[in-house]
C-alpha positions as CSV (number, residue, x, y, z in Angstrom):
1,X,70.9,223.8,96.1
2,X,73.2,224.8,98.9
3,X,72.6,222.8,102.0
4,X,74.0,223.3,105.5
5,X,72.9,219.2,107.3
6,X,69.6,219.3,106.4
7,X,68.9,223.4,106.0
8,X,68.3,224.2,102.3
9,X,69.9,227.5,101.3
10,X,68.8,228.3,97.9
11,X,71.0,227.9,94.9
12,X,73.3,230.5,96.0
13,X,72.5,232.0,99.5
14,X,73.4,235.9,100.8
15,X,74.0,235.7,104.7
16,X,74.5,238.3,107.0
17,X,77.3,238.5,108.7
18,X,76.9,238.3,112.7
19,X,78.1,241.7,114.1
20,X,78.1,242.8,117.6
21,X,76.0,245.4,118.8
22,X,74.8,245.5,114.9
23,X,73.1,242.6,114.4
24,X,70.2,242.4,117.2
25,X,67.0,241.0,116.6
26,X,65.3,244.4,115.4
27,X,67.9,244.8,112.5
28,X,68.3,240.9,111.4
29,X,64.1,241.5,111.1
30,X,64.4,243.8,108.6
31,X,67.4,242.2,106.8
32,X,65.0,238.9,106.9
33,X,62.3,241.2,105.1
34,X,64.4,241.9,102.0
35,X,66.1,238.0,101.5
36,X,68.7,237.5,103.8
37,X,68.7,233.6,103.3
38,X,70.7,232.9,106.5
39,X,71.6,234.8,109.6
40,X,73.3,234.8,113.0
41,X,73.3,236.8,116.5
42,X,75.9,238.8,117.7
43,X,79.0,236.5,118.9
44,X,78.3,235.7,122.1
45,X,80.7,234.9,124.9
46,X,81.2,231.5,126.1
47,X,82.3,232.5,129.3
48,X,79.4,235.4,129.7
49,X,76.9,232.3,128.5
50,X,77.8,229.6,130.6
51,X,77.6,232.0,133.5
52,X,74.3,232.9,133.1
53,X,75.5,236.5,132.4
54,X,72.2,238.4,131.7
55,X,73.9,240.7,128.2
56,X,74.8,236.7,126.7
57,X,71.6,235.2,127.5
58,X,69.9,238.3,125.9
59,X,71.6,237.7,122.4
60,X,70.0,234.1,122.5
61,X,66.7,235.6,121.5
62,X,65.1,235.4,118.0
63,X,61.9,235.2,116.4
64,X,60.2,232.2,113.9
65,X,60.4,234.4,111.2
66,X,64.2,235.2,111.3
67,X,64.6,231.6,110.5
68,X,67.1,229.7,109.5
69,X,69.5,231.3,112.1
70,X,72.6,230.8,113.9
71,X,74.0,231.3,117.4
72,X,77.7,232.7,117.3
73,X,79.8,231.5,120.3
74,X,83.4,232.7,121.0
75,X,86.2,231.6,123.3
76,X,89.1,230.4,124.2
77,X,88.6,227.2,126.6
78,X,87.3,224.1,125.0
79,X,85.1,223.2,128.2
80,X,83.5,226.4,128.1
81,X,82.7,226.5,124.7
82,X,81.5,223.0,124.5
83,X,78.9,224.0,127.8
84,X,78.5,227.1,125.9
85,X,77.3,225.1,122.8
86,X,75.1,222.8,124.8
87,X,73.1,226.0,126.4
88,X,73.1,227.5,122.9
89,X,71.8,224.8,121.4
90,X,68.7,224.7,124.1
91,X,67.6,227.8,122.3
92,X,67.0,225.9,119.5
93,X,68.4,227.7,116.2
94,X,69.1,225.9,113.3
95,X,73.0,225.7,113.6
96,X,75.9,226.4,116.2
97,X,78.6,228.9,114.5
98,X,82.2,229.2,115.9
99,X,83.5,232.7,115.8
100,X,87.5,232.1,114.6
101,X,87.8,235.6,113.4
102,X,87.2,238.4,115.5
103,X,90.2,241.1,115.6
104,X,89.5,242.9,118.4
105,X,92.4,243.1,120.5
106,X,90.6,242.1,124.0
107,X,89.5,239.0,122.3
108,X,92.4,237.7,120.5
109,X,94.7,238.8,123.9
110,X,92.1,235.8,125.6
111,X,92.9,233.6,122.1
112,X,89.7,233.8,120.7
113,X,88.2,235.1,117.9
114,X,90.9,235.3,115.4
115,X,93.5,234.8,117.9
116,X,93.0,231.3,117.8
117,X,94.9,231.4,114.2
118,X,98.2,231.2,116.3
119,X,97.5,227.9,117.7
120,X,95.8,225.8,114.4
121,X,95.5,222.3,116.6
122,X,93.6,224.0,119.5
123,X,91.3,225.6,116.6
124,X,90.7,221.7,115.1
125,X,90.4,220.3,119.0
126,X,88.0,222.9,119.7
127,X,86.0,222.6,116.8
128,X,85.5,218.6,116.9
129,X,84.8,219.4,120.9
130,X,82.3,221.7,120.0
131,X,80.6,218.9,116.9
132,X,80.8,216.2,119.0
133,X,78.8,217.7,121.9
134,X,75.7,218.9,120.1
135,X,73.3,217.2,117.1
136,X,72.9,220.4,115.4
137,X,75.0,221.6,112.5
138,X,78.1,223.4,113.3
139,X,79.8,226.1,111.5
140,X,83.0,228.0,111.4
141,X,83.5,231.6,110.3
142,X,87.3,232.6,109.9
143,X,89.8,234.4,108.4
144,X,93.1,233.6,105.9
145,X,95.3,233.3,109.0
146,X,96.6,235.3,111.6
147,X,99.3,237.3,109.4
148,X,100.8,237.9,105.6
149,X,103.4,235.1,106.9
150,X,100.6,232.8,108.1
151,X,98.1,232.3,105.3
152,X,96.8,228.5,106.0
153,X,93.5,228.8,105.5
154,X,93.3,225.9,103.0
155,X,94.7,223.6,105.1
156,X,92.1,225.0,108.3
157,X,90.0,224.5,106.0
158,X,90.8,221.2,105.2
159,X,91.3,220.0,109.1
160,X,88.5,221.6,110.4
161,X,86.1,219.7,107.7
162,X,87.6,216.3,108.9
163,X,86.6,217.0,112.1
164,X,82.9,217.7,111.1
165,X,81.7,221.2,110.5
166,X,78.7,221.5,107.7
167,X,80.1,225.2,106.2
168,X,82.4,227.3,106.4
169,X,83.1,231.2,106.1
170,X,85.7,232.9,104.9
171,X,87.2,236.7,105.6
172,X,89.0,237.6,102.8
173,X,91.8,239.6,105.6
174,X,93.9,238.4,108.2
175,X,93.6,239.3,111.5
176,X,96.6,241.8,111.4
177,X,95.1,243.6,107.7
178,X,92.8,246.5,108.5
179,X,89.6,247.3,106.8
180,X,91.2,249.5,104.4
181,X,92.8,246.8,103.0
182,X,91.4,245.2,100.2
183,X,90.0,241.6,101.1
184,X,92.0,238.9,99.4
185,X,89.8,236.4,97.6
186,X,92.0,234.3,95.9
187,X,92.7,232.2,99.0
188,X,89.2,232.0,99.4
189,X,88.9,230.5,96.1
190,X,91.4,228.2,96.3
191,X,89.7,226.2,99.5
192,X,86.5,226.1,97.3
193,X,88.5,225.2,94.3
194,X,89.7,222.3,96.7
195,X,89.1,219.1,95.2
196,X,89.3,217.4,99.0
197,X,86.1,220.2,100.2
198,X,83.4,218.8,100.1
199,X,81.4,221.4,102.0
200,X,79.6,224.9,101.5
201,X,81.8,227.5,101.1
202,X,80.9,231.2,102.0
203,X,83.1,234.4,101.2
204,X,83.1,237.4,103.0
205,X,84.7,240.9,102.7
206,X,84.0,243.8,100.4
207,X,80.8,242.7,99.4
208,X,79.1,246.4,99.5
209,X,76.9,246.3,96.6
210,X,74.8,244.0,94.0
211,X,78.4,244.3,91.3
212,X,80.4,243.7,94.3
213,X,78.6,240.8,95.1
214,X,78.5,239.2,91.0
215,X,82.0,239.7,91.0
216,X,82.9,237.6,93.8
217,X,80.3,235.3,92.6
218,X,81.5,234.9,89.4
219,X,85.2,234.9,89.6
220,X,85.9,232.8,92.6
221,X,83.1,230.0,92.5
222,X,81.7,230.2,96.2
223,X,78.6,229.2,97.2
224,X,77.4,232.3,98.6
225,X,78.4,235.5,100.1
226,X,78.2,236.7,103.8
227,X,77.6,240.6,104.0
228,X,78.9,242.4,107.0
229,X,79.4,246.6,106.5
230,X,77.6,246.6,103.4
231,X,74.3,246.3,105.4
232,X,74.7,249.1,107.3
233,X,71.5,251.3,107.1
234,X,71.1,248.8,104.1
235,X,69.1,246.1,105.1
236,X,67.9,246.0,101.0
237,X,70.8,245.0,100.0
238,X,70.1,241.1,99.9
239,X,67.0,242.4,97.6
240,X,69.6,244.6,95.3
241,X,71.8,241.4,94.8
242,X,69.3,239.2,94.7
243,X,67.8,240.9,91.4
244,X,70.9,241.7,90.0
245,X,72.3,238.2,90.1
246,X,68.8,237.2,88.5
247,X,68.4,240.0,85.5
248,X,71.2,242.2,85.7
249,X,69.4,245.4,86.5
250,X,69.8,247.4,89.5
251,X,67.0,248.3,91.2
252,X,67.2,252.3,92.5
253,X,68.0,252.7,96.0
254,X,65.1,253.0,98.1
255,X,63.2,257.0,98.4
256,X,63.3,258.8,102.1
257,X,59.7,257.2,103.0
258,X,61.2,253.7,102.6
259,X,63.8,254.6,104.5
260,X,61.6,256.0,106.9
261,X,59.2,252.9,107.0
262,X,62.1,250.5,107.5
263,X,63.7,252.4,110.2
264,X,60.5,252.6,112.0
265,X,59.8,249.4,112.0
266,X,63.4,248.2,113.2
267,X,62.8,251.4,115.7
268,X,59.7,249.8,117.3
269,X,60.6,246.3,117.2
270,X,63.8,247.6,119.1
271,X,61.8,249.4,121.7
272,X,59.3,245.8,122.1
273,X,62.7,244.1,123.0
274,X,64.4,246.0,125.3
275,X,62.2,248.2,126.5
276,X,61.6,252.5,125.4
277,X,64.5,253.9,126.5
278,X,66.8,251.2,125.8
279,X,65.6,250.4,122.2
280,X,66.4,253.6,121.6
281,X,69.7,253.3,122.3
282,X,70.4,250.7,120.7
283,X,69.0,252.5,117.6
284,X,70.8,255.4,117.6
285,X,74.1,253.9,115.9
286,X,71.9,252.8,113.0
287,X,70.2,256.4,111.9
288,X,73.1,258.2,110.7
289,X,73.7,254.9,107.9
290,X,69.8,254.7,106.8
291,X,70.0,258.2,105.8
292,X,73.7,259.0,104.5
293,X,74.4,260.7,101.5
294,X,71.6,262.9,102.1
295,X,72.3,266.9,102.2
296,X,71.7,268.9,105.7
297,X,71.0,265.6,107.5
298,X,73.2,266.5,110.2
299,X,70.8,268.8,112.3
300,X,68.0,265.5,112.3
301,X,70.3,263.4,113.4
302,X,71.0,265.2,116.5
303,X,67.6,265.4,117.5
304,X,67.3,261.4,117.0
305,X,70.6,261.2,118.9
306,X,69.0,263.1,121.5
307,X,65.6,262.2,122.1
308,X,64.7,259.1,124.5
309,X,61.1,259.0,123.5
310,X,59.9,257.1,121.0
311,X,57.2,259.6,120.5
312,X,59.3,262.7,119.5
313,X,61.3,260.3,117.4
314,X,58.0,259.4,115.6
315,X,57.8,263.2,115.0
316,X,61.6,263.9,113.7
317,X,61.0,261.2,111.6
318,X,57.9,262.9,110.1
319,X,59.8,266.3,109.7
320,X,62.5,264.3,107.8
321,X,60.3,263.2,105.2
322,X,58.4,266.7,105.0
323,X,61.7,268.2,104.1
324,X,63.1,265.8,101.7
325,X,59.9,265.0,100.2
């Protein structure tokens, strides 16, 4: 069994990747319906947080049943982020996550996220800062380093253990490699491979699909996998690995009125949280991914694009599956 302090994981745990402006508490609700064993909020800022800033203090909610779950913090002052940790923790998840490996350029400018990567011994200080000032379990996601030329993960990996972190995440890109690049797991596999880690060890990066995901599994020994873009519009995706890991089959991608059910769900818990015309908004990013691949979509998602009542959404919806059905 993988264990993060006292959290019990499952033998070999799929976690969804925090995401901003993804990973709200309408869409980790569905994710939580299909198996995600673990996951987290959108990173939130420890500036925005200690300040009282009303968009940070939003991100703090969750619900019971999204447990066990995660609050993300990212920045680059130790006293903030240790305040920041202390509020988080008032929320009551089940762990604290550091966020060492955001890319975007505002961020890493500020030297946080992955810009931290330049400067390993603030990264350690601000870690053992951030352990030493709450009693829940800490966490670090990450990436191999900041550049090709600056690849240290294992011995991050190794320094930021000794200071106290429970788990740790691993993006198989620096924070110079774009997306198209091809995550590199072979670093990855060398800190779990690590005779002196003692601790869980999470991959992350390319995991798109249930043979994705067994390949990672199988050739590089981690103890689970974190999903980020593969759960776009995807939220079954934790079921798909989850039963392929188990039997080898692949299930069949879910029909349009699954599709339909799942969005509608993550459409009305979206509008309970923030309200109708802001749930909608927040929404809209997520329609054109629950229904891609499908031919002369591009007139439906217009209308949802649109529409700011939940109502005539309820209705497109409804013409959707008439057509496709």
């Amino acid at each position: 069994m993988i264990k993060i302090g006292n959290i019990d994981l499952g033998e070999f745990p799929i976690l969804l990747a925090p995401m901003e402006d993804v990973t709200d508490p309408p869409f980790r609700y569905v994710c939580k319906m299909f198996g995600a064993d673990m996951m987290y909020t959108e990173f939130i800022s420890s500036e925005g947080l200690i300040r009282d800033a009303a968009k940070s203090v939003k991100k703090l909610d969750f619900d019971e049943f999204e447990r066990p779950i995660g609050i993300q913090i990212f920045g680059h002052d130790i006293a903030s982020m240790v305040k920041a940790a202390q509020y988080a923790a008032e929320a009551n998840p089940d762990l604290i996550d550091i966020n060492f490996g955001c890319p975007v350029k505002k961020v890493v400018a500020k030297g946080a996220g992955s810009g931290i990567l330049n400067n390993i011994p603030k990264m350690v200080k601000m870690t053992e800062a951030v352990v030493k000032s709450v009693s829940l379990p800490v966490t670090v996601k990450t990436r191999l380093g900041y550049d090709d030329e600056h690849k240290e993960i294992v011995d991050i990996a190794e320094r930021i253990q000794d200071v106290g972190i429970k788990a740790l995440t691993i993006h198989g890109r620096t924070r110079t490699q774009k997306p198209r690049i091809p995550a590199d797991w072979t670093l990855i596999g060398e800190v779990k491979n690590n005779p002196r880690m003692h601790i869980p060890i999470f991959g992350n990066g390319d995991v798109v699909d249930a043979k994705s995901a067994k390949h990672f599994k199988d050739n590089y020994g981690v103890d689970g996998l974190m999903i980020a873009r593969g759960v776009y519009g995807n939220p079954w995706i934790f079921r798909e690995i989850k039963h392929y890991l188990e039997t080898g089959e692949i299930i069949p991608p879910p029909n349009i009125e699954e599709r339909i059910r799942i969005s509608t769900i993550q459409l009305n818990r979206s509008i309970d949280w923030k309200g109708e015309r802001r749930g909608i908004l927040e929404i809209r990013k997520h329609w054109a991914d629950y229904f891609k691949g499908y031919p002369n979509f591009k007139p439906f998602r217009l209308k949802l694009m649109e529409t700011t009542s939940h109502e005539e959404i309820l209705f497109i919806l409804n013409e959707i599956k008439q057509y496709y059905c």
